[in-house]
N, C-alpha and C positions, 0 to 999 in steps of 0.2 A: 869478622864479617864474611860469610860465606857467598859465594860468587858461582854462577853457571849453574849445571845440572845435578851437582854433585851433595845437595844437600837434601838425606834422609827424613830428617827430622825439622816439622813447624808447625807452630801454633795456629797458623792463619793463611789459606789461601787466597788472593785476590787477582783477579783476572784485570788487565788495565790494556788500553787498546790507545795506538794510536795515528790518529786521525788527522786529513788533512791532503790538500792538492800534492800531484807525483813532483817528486822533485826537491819538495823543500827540506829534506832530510832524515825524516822517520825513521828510516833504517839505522842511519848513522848516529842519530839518539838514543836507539834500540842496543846497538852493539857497542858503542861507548858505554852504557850503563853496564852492559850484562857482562859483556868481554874486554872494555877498557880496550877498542879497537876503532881505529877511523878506515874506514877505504875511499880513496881521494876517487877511485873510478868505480864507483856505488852505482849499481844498476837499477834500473826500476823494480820494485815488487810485482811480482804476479800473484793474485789471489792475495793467501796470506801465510804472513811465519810469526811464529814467536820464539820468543827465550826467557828466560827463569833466571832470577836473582832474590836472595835472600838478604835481609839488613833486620836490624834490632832495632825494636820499639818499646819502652818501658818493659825492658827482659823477657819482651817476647820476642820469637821468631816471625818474623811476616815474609812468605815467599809469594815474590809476586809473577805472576803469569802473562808476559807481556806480548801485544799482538800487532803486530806493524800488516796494516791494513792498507792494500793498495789505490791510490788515489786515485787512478783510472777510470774514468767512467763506465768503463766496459766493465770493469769488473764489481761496478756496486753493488748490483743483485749478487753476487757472490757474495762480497763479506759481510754485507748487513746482518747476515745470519749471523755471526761471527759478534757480534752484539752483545746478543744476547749473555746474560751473565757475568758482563763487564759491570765491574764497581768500583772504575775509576776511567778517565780520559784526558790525555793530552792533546789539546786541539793545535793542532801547527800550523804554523805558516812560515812565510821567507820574510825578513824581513827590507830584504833587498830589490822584492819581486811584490808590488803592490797589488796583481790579482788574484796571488794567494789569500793576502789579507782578504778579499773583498769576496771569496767565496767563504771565509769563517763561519759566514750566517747560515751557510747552505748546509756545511757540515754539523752546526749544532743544530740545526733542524732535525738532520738524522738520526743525531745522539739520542735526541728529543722521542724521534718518532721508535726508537729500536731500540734502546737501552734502558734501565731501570732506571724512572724518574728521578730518583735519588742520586744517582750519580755523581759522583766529586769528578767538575773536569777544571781541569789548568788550560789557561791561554799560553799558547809558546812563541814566542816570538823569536825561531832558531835562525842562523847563520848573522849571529851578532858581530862576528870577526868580518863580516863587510861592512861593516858603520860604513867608511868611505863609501858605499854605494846605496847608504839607507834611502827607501824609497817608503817606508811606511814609519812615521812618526811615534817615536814611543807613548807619547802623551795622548794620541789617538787611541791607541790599542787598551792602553791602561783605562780609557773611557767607554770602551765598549765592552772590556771585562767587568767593569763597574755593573754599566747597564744591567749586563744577564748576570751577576752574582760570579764572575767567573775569579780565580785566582791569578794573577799573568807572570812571567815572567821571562825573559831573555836568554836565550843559550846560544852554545857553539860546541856543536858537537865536535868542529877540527880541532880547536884547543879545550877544549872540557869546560869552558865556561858555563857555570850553573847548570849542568846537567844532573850532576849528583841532588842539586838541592833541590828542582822537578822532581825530581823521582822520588826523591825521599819525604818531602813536605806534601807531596800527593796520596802515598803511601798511609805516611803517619794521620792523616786527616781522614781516610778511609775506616784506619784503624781505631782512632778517637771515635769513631760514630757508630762502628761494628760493636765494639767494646760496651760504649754504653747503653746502645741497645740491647745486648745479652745482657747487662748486666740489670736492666730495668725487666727484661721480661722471669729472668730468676728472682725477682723480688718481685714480682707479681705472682708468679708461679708457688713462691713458697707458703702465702698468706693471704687468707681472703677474711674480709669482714664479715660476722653474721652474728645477729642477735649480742654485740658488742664486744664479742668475744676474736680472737686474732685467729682464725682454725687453716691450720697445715693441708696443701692440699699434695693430691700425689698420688703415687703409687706406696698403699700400705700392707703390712705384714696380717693383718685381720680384718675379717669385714666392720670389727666394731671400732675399730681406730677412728680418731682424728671423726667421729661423728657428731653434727651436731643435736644438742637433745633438743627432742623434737614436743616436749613440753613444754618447752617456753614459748611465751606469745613473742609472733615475731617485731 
């Protein structure tokens, strides 16, 4: 499983952003996945960074393109751009800090208004290694990921609690949907019905290839 910048070769690019008030960890989700690194004095993001990791999906490569996007207000006109072409999101919060939670709405609103409808986002529910200070109920969260169709899950980027499987179960559901969409549109692409006959469509080596005759009643 290849890791950081260093890998030439993949089947799949996916851009994945994540999102969420300053503070509640992004970074340190960001660089625990990519670099297997915490920094206990993690500074706010400005603007935005990303970094690159690659994992295997049914003997594919999927290198994903990840964007820790500054929670700042001041800087939301700046990343909203930064959107654009994201085909997946982890939405975050603290789970320690109850008006993270409570801006979650504000952030998928954004998702909403700036990213490809489609979008696979995960509910996060990061800095799990404070239970002794949880201030937002798991059973709450789990109920509002319901609500909007979201996926949820729990981490800690200090001790690596479920970050790998955020990443990777967001990833692989990206890839389930990209996959089978190519793979629906090449099987529309190769065949089309006409006059009951199955006729190859395409680019052909003759003008008379793959024509249908045009004597039959339709």
């Amino acid at each position: 499983m290849a890791q950081g910048n260093e890998d030439p070769v993949y089947h799949y690019l996916f851009k994945v952003v994540l999102v969420g008030d300053a503070s509640v960890g992004k970074s340190n989700l960001l660089s625990r996945f990519t670099r297997d690194e915490f920094n206990i004095d993690s500074r706010s993001t400005i603007g935005v960074e990303f970094a690159t990791r690659s994992i295997e999906v049914d003997n594919k490569i999927i290198k994903a393109q990840i964007w820790d996007t500054a929670g700042q207000e001041r800087y939301r006109a700046i990343t909203s751009a930064y959107y654009r072409g994201a085909v997946g999101a982890l939405l975050v919060y603290d789970i320690s800090n109850y008006a993270t939670f409570e801006k979650v709405s504000k952030w998928l609103a954004e998702l909403k208004d700036h990213a490809d409808q489609n979008i696979v986002v995960m509910l996060v529910g990061n800095k799990s290694d404070l239970r002794h200070l949880r201030a937002v109920p798991t059973e709450e969260a789990m109920a509002f990921g319901a609500k909007h169709s979201l996926s949820f899950i729990e981490t800690s980027a200090l001790d690596c609690t479920n970050v790998e499987k955020a990443f990777q179960k967001t990833l692989t559901e990206i890839y389930r949907i990209v996959s089978s969409r190519a793979l629906e549109t090449e099987n529309s692409a190769k065949k089309v019905v006409a006059g009951g006959q199955a006729i190859v469509v395409g680019p052909t080596n003759t003008d008379t290839e793959n024509k249908v005759d045009k004597s039959r009643c339709c």
